[in-house]
N, CA and C of each residue as an Amber inpcrd file, in Angstrom:
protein
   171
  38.5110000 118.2530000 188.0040000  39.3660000 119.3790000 187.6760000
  39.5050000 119.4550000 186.1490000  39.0700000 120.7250000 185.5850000
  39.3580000 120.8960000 184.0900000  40.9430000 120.6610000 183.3830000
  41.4190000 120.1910000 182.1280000  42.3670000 119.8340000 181.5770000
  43.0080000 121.1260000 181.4910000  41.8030000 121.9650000 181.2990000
  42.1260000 123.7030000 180.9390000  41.9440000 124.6290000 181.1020000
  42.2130000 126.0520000 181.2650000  41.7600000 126.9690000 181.9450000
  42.3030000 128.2050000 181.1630000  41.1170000 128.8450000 180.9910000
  41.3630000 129.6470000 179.5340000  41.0240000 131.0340000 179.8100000
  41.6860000 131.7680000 179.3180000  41.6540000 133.1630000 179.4590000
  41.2680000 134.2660000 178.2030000  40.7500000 134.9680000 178.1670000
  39.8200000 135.9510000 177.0030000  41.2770000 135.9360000 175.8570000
  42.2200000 135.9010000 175.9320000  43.3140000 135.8200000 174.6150000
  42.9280000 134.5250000 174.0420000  43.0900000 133.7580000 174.1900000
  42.3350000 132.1980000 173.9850000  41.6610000 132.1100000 173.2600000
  40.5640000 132.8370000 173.8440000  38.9320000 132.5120000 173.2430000
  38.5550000 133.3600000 171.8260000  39.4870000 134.2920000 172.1380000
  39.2780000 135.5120000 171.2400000  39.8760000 135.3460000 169.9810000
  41.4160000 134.4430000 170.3770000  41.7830000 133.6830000 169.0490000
  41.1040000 132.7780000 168.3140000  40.4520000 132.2210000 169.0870000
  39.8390000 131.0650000 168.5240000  38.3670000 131.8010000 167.6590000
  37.1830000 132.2790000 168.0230000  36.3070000 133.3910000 167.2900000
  37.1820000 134.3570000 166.8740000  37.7850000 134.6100000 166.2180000
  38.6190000 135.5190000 165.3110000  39.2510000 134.6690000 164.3480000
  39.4080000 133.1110000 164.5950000  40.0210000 131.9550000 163.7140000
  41.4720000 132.6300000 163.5180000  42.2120000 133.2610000 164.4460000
  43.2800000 133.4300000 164.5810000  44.6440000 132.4970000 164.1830000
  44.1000000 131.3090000 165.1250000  45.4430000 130.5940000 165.5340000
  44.8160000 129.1410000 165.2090000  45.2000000 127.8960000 164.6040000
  45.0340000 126.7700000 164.2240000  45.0680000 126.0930000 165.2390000
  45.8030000 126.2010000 166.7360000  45.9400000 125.1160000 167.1810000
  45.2860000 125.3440000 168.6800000  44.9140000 126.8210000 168.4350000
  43.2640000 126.9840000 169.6300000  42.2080000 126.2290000 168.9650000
  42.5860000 126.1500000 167.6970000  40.8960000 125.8310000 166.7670000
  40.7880000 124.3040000 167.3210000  41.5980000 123.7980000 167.0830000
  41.7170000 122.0660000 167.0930000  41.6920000 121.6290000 168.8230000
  42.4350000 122.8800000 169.9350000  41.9970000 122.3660000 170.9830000
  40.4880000 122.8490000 171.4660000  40.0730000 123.9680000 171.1090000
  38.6890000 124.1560000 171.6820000  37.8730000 123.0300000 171.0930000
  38.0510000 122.3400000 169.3190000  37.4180000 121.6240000 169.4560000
  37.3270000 120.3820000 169.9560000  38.5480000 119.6360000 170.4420000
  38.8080000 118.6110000 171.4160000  37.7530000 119.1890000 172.5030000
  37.6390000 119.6370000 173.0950000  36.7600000 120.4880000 173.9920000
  35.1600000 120.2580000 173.8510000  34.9950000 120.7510000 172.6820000
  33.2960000 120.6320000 172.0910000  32.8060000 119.0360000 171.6190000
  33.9790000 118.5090000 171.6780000  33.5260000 116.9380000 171.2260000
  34.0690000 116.2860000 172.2050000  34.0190000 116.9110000 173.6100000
  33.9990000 115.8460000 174.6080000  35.6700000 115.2530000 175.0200000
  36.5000000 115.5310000 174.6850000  37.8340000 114.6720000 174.3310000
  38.5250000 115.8610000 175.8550000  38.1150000 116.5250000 175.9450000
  38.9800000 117.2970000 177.1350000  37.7460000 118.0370000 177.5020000
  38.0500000 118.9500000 178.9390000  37.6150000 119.7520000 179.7260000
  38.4830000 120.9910000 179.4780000  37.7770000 121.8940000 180.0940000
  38.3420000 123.5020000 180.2200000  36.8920000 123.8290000 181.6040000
  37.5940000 125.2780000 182.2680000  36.6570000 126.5890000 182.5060000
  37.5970000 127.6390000 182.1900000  36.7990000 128.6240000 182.2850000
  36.7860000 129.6840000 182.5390000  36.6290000 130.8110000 183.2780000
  37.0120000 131.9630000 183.8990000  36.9130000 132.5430000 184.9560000
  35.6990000 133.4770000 184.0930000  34.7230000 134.1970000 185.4400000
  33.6270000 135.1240000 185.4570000  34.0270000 136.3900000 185.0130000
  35.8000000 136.9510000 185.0130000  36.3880000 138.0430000 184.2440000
  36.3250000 137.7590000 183.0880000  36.6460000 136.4350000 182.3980000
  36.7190000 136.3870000 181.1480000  35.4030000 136.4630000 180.2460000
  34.7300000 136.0730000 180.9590000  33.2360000 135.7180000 180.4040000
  32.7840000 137.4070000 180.4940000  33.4680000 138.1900000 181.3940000
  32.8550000 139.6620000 181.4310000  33.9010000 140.6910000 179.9720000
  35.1700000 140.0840000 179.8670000  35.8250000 140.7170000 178.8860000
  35.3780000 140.5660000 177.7670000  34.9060000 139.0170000 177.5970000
  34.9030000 138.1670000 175.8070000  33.0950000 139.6020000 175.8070000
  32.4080000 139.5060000 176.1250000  30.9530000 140.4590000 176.2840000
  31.6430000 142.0840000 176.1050000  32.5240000 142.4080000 176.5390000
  32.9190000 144.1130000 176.5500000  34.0450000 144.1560000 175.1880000
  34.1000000 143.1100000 174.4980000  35.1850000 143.1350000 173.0700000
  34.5130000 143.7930000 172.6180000  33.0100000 143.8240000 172.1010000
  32.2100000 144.9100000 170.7540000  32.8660000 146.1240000 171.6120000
  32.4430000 146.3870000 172.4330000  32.5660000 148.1100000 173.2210000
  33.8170000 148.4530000 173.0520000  34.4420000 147.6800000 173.2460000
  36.0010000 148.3020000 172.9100000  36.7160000 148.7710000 171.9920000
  36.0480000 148.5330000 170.8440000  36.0770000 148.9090000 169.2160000
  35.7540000 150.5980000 169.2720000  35.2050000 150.8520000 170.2020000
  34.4480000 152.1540000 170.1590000  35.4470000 153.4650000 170.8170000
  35.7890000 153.9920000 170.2580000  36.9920000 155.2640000 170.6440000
  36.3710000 156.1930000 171.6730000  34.8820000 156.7130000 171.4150000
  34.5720000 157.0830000 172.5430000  34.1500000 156.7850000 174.2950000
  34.1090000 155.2030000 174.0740000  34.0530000 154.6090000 175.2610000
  35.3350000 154.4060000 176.2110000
């Protein structure tokens, strides 16, 4: 079972370098020190962020 479970606000902070203390847990994450998933919505939202920039879409 993952430590974490993360949702497109999350992720989006963290690639946007938003918030300091997504930075330091995603990277606990990338160096092995914890687990996470993610749901198949999020992975479909974090992909539809460029499009959403777009006023006519």
């Amino acid at each position: 079972m993952p430590d974490y479970f993360f949702d497109s606000t999350v992720l989006v902070a963290y690639f946007k370098r938003e918030d300091a203390t997504t930075h330091t847990l995603i990277n606990r994450i990338l160096n092995g020190e914890a687990s996470a998933a993610i749901s198949a919505i999020t992975v479909a939202e974090l992909w539809a962020v460029s499009e959403m920039d777009d006023p006519q879409i």
